[in-house]
N, CA, C and O of each residue as an XYZ file, in Angstrom:
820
protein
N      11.669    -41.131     -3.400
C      11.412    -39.692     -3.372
C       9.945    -39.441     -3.670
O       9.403    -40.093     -4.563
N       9.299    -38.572     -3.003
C       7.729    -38.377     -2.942
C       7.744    -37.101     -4.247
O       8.518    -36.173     -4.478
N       6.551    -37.571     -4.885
C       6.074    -36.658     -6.108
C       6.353    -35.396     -6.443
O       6.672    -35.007     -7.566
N       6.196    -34.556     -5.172
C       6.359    -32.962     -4.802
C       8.087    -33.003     -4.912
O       8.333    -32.080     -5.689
N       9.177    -33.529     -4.572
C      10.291    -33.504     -4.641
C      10.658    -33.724     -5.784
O      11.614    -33.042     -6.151
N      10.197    -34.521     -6.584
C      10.232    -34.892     -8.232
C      10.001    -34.227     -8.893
O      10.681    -34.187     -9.919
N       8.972    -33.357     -8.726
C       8.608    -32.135     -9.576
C       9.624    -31.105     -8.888
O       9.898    -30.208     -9.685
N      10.263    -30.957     -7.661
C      11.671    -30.003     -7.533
C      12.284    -30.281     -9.001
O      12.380    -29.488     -9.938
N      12.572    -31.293     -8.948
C      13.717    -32.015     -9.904
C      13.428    -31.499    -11.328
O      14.363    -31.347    -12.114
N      12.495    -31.299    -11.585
C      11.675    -31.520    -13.474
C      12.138    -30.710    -14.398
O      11.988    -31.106    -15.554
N      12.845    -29.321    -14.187
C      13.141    -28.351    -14.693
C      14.837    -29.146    -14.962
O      15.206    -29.825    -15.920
N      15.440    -28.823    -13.983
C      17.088    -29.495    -13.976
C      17.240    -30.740    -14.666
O      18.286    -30.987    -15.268
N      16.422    -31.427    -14.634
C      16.450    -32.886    -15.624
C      15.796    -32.548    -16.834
O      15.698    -33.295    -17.808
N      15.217    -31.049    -16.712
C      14.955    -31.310    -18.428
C      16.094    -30.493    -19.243
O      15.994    -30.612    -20.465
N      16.849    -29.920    -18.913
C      18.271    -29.028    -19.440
C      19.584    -29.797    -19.284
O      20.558    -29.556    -19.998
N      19.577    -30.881    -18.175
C      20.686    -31.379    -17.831
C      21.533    -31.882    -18.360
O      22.692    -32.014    -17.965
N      21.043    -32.242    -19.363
C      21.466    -33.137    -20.683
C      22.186    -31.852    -22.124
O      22.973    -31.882    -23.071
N      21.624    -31.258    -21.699
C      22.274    -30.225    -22.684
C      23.492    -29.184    -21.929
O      24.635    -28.920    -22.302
N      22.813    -28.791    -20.873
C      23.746    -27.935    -20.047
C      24.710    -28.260    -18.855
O      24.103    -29.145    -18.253
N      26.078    -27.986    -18.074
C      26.700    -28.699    -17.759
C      26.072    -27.847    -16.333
O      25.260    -28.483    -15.661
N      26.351    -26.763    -15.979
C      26.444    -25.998    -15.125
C      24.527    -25.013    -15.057
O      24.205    -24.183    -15.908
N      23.939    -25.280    -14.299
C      22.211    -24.954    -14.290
C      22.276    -24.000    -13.024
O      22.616    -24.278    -11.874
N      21.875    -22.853    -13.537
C      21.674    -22.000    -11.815
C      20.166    -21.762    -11.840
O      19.364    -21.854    -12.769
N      20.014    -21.443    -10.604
C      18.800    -21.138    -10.188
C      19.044    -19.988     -9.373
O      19.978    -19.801     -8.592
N      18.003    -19.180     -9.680
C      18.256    -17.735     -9.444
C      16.958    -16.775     -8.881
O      16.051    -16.512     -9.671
N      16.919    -16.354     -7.720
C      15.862    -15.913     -7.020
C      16.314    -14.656     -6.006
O      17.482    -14.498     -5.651
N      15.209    -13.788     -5.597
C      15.469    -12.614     -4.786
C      14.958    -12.836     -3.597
O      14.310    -13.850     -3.339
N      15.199    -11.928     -2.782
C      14.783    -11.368     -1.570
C      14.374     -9.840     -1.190
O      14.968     -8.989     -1.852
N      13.563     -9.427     -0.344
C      13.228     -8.221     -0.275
C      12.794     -6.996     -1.801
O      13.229     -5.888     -2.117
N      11.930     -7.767     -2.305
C      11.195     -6.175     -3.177
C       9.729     -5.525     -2.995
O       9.041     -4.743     -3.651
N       9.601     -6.167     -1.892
C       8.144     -5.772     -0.878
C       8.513     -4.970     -0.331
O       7.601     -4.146     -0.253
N       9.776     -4.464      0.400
C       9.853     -4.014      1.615
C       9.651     -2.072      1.670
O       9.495     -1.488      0.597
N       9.671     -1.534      2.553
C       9.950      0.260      2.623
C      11.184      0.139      2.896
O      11.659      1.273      2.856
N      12.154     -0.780      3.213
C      13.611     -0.302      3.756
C      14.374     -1.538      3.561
O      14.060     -2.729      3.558
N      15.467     -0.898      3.400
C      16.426     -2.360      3.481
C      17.298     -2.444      1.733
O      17.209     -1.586      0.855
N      17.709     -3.117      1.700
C      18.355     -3.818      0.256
C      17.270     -4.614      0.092
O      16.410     -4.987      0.890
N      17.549     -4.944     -1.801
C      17.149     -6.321     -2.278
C      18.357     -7.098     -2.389
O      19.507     -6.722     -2.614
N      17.896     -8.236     -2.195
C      19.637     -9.222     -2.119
C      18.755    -10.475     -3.351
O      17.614    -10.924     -3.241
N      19.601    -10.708     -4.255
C      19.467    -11.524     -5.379
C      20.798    -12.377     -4.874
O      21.788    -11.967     -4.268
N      20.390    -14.019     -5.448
C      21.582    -15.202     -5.509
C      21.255    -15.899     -6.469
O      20.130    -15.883     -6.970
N      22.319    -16.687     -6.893
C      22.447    -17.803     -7.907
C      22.724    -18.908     -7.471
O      23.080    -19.000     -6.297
N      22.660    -19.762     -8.085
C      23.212    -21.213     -7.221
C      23.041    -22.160     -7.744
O      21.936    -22.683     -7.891
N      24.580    -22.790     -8.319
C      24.529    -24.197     -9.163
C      24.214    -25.184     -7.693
O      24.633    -25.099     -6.539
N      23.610    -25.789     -8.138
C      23.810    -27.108     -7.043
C      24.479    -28.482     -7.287
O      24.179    -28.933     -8.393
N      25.187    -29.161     -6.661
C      25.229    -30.437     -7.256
C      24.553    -30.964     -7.453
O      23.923    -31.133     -6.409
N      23.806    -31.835     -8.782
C      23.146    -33.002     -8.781
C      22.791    -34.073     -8.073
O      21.746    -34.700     -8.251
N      23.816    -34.376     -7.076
C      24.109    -35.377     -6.244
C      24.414    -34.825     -4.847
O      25.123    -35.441     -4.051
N      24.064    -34.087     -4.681
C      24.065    -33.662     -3.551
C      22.934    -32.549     -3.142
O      23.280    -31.422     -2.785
N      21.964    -32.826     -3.195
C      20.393    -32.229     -3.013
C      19.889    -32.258     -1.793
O      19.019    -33.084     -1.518
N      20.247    -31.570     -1.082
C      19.248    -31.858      0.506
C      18.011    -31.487      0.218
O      17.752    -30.316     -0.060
N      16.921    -32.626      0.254
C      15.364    -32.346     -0.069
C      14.387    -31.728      0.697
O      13.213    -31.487      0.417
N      15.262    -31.421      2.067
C      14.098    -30.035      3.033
C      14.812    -28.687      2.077
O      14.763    -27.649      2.736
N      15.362    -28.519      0.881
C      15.072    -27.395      0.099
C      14.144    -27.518     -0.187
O      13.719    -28.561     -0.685
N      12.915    -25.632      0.196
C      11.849    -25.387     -0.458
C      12.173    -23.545     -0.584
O      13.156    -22.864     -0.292
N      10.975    -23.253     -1.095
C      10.247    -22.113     -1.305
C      11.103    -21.760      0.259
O      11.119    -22.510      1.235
N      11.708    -20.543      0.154
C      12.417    -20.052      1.311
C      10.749    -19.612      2.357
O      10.456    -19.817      3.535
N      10.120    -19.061      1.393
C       8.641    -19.027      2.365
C       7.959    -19.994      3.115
O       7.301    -19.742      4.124
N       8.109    -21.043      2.643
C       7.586    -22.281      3.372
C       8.474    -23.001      4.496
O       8.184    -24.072      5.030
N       9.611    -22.222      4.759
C      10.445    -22.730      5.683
C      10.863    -21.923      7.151
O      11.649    -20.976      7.185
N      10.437    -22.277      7.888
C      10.738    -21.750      9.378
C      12.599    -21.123      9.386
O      13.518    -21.735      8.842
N      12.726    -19.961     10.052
C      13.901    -19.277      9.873
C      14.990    -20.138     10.555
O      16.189    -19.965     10.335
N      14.457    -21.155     11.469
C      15.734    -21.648     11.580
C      16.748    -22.328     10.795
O      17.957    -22.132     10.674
N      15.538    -23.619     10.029
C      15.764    -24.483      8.978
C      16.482    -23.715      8.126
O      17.595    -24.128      7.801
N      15.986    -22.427      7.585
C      16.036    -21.226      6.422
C      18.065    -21.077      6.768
O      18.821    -21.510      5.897
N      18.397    -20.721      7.500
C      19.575    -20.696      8.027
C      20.493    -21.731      8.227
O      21.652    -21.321      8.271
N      20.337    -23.126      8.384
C      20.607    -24.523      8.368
C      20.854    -24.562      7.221
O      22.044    -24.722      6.950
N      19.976    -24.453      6.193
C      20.196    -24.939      4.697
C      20.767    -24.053      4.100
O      21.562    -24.316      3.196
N      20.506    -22.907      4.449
C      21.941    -21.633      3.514
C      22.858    -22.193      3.726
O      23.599    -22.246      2.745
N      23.415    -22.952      5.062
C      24.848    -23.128      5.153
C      25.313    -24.349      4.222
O      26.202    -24.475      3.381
N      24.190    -25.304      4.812
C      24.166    -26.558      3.690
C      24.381    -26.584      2.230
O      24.972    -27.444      1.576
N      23.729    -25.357      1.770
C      23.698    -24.674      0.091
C      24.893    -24.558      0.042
O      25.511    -25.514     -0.428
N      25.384    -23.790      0.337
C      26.866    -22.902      0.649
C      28.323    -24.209      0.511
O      29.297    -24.132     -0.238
N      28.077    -25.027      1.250
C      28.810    -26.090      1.706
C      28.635    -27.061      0.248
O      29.426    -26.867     -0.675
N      27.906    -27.760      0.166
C      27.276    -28.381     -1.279
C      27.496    -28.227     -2.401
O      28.150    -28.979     -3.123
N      26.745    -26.784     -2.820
C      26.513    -26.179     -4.235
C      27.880    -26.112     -4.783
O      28.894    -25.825     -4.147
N      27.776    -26.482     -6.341
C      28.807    -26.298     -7.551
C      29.719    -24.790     -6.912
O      30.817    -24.743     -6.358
N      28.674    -23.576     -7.287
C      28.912    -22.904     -7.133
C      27.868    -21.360     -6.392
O      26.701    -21.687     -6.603
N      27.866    -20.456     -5.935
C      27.081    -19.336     -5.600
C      27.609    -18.430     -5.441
O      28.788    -18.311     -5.109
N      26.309    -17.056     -5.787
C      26.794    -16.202     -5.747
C      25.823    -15.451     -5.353
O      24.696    -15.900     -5.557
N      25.982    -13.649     -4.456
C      25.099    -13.198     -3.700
C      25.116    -11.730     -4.322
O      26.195    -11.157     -4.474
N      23.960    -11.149     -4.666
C      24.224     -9.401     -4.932
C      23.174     -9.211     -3.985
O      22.420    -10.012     -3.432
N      23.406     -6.826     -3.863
C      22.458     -6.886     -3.729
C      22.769     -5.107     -4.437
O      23.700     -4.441     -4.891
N      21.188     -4.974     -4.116
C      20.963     -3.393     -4.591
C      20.837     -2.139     -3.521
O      19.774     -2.514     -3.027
N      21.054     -1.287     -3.017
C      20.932     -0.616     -1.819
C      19.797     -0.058     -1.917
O      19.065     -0.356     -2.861
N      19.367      0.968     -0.865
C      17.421      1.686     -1.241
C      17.897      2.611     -1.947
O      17.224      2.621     -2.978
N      18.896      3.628     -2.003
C      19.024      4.687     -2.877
C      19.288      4.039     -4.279
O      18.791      4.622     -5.243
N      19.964      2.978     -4.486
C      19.323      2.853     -5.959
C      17.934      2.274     -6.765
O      17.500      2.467     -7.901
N      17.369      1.318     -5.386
C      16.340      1.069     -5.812
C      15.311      2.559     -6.115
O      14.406      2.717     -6.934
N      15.722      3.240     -5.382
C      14.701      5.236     -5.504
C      14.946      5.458     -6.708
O      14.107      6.034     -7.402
N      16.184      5.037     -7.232
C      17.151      6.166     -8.654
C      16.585      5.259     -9.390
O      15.518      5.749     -9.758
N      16.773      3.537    -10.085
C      16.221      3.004    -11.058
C      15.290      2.199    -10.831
O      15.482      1.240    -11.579
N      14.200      2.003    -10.099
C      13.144      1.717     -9.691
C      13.708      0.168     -9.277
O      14.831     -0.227     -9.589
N      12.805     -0.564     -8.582
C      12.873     -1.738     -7.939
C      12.842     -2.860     -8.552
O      13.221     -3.725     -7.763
N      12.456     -3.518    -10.065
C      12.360     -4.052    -10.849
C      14.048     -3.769    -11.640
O      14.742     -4.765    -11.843
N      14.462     -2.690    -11.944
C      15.727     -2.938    -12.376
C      16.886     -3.144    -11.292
O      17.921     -3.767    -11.525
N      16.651     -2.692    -10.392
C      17.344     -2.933     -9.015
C      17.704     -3.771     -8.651
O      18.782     -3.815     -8.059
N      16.698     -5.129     -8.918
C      16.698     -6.628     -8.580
C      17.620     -7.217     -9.375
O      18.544     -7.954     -9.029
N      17.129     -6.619    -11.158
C      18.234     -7.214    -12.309
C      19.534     -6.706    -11.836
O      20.502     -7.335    -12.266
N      19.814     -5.589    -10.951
C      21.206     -5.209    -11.012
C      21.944     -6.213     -9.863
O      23.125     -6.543     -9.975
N      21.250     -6.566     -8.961
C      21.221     -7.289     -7.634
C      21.566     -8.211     -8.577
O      22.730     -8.052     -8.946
N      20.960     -9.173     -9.143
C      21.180    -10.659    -10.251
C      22.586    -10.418    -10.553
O      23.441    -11.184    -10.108
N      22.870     -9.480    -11.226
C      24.179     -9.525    -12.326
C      25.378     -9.152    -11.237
O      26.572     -9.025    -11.505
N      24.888     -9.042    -10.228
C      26.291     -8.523     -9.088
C      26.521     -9.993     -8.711
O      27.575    -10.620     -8.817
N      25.302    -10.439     -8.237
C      25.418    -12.354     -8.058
C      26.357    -12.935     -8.517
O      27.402    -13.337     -8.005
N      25.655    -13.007    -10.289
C      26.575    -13.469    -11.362
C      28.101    -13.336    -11.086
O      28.927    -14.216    -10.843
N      28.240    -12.007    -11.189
C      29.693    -11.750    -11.310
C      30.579    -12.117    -10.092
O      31.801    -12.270    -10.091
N      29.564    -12.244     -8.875
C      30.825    -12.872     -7.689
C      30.647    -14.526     -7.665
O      30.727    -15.040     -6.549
N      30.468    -15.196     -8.532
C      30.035    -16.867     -8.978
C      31.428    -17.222     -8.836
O      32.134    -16.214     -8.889
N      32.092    -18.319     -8.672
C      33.205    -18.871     -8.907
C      33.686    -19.184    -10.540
O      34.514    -18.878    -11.398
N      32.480    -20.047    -10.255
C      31.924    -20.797    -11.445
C      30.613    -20.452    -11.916
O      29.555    -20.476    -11.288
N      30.859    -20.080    -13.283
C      29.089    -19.519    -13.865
C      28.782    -20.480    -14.324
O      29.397    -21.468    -14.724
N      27.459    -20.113    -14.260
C      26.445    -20.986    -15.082
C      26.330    -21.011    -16.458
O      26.579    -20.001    -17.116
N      25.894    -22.304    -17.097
C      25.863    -21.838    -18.674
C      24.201    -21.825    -19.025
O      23.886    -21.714    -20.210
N      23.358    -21.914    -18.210
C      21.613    -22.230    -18.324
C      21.552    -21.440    -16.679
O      22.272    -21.481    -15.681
N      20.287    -20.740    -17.051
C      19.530    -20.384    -15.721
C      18.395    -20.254    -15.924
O      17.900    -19.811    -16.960
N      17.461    -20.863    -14.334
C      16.263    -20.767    -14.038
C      15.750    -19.933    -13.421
O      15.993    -20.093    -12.225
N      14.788    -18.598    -13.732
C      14.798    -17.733    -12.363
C      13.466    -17.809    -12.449
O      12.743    -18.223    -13.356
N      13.106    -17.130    -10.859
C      11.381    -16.665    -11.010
C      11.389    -15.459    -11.106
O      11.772    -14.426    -10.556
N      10.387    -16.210    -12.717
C       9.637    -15.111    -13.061
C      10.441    -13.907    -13.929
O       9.730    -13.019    -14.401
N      11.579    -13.857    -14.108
C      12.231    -12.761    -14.600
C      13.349    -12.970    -15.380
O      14.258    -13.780    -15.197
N      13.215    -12.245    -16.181
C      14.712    -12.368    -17.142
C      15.685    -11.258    -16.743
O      15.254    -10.273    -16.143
N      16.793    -11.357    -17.007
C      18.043    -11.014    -16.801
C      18.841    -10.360    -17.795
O      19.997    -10.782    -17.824
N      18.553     -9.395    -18.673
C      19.164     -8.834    -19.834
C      20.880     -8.623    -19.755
O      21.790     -8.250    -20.496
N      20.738     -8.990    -18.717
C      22.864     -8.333    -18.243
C      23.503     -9.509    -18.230
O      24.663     -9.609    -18.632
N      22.743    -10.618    -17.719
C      23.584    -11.884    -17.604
C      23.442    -12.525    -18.891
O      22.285    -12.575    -19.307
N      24.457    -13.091    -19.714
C      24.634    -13.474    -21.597
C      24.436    -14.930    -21.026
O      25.385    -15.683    -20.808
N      23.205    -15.236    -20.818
C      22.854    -16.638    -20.658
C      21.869    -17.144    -21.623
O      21.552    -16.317    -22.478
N      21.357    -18.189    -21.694
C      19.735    -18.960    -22.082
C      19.635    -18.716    -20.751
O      20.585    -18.590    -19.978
N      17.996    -18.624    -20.377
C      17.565    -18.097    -19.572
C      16.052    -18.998    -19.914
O      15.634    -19.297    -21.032
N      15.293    -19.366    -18.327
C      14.099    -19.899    -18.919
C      12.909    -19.118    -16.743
O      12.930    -19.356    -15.535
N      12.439    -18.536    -17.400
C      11.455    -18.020    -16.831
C      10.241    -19.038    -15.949
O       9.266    -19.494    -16.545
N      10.447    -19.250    -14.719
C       9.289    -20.222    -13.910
C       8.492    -19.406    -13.196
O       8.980    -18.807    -12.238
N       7.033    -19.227    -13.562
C       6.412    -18.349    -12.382
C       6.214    -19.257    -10.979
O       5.992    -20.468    -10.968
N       6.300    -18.686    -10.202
C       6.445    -19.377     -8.936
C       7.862    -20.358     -8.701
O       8.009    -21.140     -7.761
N       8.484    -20.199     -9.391
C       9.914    -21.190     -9.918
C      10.081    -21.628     -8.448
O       9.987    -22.840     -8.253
N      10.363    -20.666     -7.161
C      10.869    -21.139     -6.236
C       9.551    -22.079     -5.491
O       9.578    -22.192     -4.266
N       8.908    -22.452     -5.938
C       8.166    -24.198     -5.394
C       8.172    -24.916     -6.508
O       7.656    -26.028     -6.395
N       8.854    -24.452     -8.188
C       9.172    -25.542     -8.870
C      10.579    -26.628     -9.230
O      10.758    -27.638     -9.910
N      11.378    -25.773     -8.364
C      12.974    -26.297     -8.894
C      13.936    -26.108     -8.097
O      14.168    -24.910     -7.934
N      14.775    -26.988     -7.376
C      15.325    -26.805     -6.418
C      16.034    -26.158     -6.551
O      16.347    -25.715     -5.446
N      16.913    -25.495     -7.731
C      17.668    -24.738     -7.861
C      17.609    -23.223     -7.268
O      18.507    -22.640     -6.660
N      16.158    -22.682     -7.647
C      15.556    -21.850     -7.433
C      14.904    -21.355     -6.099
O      14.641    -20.300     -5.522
N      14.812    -22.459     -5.964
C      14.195    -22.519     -3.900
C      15.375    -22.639     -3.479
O      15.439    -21.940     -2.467
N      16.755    -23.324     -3.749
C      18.363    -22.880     -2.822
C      18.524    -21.235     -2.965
O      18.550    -20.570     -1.929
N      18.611    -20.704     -4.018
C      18.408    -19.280     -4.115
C      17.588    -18.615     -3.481
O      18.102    -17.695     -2.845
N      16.203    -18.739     -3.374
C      15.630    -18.130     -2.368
C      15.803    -18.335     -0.949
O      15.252    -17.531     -0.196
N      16.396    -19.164     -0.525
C      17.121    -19.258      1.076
C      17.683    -19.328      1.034
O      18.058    -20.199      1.820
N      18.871    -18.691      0.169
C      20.561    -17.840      0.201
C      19.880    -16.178      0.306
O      19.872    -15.300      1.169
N      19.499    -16.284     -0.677
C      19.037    -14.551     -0.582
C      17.995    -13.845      0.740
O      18.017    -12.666      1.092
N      17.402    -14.588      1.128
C      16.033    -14.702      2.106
C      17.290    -14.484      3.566
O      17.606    -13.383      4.016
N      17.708    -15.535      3.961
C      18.952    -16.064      4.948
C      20.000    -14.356      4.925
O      20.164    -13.724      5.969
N      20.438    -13.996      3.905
C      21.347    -12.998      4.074
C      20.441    -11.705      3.988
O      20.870    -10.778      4.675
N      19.520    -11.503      3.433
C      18.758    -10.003      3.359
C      18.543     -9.741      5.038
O      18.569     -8.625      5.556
N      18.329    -11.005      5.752
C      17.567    -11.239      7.155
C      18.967    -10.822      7.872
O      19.076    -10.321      8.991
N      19.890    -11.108      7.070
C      21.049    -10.932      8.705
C      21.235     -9.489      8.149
O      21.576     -8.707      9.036
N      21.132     -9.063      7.207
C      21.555     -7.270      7.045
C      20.612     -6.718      8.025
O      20.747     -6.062      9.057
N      19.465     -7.265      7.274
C      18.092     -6.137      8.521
C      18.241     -6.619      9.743
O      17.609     -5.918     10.534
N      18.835     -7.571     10.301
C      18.999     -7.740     12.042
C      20.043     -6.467     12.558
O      19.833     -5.722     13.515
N      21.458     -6.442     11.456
C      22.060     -5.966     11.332
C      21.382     -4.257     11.968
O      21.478     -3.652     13.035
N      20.695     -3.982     10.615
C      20.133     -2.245     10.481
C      19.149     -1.850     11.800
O      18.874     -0.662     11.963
N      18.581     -2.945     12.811
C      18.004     -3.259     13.711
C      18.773     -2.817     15.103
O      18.231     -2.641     16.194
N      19.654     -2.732     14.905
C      20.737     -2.910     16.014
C      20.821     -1.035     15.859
O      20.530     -0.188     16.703
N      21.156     -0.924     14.933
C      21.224      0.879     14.232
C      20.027      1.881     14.645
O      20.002      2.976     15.206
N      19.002      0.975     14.089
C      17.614      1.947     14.145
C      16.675      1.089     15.072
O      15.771      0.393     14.611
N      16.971      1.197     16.482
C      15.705      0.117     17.061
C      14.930      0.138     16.854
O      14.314     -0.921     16.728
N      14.032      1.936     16.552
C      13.189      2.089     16.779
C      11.882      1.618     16.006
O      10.744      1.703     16.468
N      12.247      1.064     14.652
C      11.786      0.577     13.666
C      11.140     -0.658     13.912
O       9.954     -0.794     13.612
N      11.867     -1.668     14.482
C      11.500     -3.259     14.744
C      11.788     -3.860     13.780
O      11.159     -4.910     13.652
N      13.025     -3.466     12.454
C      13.759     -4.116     11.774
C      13.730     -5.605     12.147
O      13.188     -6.278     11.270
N      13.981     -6.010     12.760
C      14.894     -7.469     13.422
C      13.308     -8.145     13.189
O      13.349     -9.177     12.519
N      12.142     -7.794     13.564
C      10.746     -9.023     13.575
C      10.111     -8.812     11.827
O       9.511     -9.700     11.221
N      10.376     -7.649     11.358
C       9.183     -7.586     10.397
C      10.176     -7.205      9.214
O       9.639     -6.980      8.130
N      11.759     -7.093      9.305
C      12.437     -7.307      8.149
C      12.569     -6.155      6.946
O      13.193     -6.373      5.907
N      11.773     -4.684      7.290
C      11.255     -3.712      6.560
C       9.908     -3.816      5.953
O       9.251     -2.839      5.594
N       9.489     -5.188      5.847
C       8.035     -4.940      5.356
C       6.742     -4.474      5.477
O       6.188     -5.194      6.308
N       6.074     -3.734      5.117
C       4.954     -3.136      5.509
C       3.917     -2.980      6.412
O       2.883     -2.326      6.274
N       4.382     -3.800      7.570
C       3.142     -3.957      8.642
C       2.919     -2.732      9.243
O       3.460     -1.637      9.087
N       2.068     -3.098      9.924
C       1.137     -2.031     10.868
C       2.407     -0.985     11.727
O       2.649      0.214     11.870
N       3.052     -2.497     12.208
C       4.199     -1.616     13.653
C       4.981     -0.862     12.342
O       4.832      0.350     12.495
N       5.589     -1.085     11.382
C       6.801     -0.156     10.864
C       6.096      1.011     10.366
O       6.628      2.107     10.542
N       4.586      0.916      9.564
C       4.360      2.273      9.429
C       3.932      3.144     10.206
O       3.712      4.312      9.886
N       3.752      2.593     11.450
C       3.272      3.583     12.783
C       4.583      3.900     13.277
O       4.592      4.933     13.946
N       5.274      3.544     13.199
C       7.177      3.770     13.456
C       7.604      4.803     12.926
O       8.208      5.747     13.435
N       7.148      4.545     11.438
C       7.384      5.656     10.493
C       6.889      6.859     10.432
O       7.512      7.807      9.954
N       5.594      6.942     10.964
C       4.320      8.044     11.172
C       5.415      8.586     12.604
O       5.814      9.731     12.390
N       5.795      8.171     13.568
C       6.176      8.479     14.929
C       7.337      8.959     14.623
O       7.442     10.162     14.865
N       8.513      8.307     14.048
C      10.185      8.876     13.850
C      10.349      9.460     12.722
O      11.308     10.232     12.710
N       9.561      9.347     11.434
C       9.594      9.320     10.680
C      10.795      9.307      9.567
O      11.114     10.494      9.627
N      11.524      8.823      8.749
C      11.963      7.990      7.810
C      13.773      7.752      8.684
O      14.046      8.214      9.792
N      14.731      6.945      7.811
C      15.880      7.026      8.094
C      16.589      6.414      6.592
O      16.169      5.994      5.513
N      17.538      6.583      7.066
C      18.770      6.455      5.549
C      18.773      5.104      4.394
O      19.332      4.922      3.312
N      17.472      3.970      5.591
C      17.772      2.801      4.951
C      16.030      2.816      4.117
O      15.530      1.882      3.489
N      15.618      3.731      4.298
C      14.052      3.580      3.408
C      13.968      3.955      2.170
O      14.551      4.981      1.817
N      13.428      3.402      1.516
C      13.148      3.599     -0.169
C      11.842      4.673     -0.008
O      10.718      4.448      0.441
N      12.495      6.080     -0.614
C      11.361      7.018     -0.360
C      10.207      7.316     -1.635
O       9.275      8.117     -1.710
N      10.696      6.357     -2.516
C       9.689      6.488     -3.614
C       8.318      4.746     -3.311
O       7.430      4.333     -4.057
N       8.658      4.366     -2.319
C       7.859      3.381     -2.152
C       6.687      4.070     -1.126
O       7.015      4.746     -0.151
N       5.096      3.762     -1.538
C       4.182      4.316     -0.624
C       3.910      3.315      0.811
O       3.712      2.109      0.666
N       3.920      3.722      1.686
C       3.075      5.157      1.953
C       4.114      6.800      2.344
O       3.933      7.996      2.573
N       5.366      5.654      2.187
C       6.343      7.109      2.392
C       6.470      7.927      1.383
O       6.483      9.121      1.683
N       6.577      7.633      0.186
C       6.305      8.741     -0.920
C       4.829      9.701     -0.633
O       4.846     10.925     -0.755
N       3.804      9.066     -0.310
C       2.289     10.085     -0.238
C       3.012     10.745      0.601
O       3.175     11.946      0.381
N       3.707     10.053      1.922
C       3.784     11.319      2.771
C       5.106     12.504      2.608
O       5.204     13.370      3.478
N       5.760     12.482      1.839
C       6.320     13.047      1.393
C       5.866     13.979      0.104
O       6.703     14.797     -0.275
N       5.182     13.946     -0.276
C       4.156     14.751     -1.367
C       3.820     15.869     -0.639
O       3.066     16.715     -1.119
């Protein structure tokens, strides 16, 4: 196993010994003007690690989709939340995500007794909890989570794509480019946009 895969490993081998059950826990979509955030968890087996898990960012959407299923198929256990845009508007996007996490949690088979997330703690889930910035290029646990959550946020917005063509949902996913806010300037908003996120909040002022 090459160095960069070893350091996947470094986090899970340093709890493993204490904890039976290790999730790794990561989001999708809190950039976006539209759409859900979708949060997952995901024990993995020890022994069963497919090592093209990375950083859901560093992986081409096909692969990204290959290995959700692989995760899925594999893993101890997983679990998927998410938050809709009207609540991300009502309790801002940062608690939205935690609520996304703890919906995860609760559809788990099997919970975890240790979790790794990026970057964020989890006040709802009654875990030990250990905080990785950038976690999803440090721990495979954490990078299976981000291409569970990444993989399903993508099939909702293909989904909302089909609804609202006019948007270009399906290429740019709700995120901020050029084409969705000139979309937005042209049709202007629909049911799936977070209206406290700018530039649609200025224009709503």
């Amino acid at each position: 196993m090459n160095s960069i895969k070893q350091n996947l490993r470094f986090f899970e081998n340093q709890y493993q010994s204490v904890y039976s059950y290790i999730g790794g826990a990561d989001e999708a979509g809190r950039g976006p003007l539209a759409g859900p955030v979708v949060s997952a968890i995901v024990i993995l087996n020890p022994d069963k690690i497919d090592e093209r898990i990375n950083d859901s960012k560093k992986i081409k959407p096909a692969l990204r989709s290959i290995l959700s299923e692989v995760i899925k198929n594999q893993a101890v256990a997983y679990g998927i939340g998410a938050a809709d845009p009207a609540e991300i508007d009502t309790i801002n996007i940062f608690q939205a995500t935690r609520l996304a996490f703890y919906r995860a949690y609760l559809n788990m088979r099997i919970k975890p007794d240790f979790l790794l997330t990026d970057a964020i703690l989890i006040p709802s889930i009654p875990l030990p909890q250990k905080a990785i910035i950038k976690g999803d290029s440090k721990s495979f646990s954490i990078a299976a989570a981000s291409i569970l959550a990444k993989v399903h946020r993508d099939k909702i917005m293909e989904q909302y794509a089909d609804e609202f063509p006019q948007y270009g949902f399906k290429k740019h996913k709700g995120y901020p480019v050029r084409a969705h806010i000139e979309a937005i300037q042209k049709y202007g908003i629909c049911r799936i946009h977070r209206v406290t996120f700018r530039p649609i909040k200025n224009d709503k002022n």
